[in-house]
N, C-alpha and C positions, 0 to 999 in steps of 0.2 A: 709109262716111259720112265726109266732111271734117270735120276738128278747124274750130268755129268761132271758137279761137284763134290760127288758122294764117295767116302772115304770106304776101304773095306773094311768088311768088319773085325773087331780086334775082341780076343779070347782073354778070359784072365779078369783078373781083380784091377779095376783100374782107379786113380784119385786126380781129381781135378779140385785148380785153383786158379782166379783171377789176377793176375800180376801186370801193374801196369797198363789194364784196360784188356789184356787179354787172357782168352781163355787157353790154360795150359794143361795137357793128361799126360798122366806116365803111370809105368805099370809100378802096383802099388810092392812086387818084390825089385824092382831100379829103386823105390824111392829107400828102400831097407837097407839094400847092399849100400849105398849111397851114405847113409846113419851109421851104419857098420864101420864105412872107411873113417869119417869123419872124426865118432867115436874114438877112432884105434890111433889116428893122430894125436886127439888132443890128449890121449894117456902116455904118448911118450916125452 
């Protein structure tokens, strides 16, 4: 019987980190575009 708390499955390179007591995933090209934006901020 399937867990009815059970997430679908997600494709891709993913990166987890605990923040604050909880467990956080993002896909590891959000976490780039993300350094990309940031990056392009602090150069101007």
């Amino acid at each position: 019987m399937a867990d009815p708390d059970a997430r679908e499955p997600i494709e891709g390179k993913l990166a987890f980190a605990v923040k604050r007591g909880k467990l956080l995933m993002t896909h590891i090209d959000t976490v780039h575009a993300e350094l990309r934006e940031v990056q392009g901020e602090a150069a101007e």
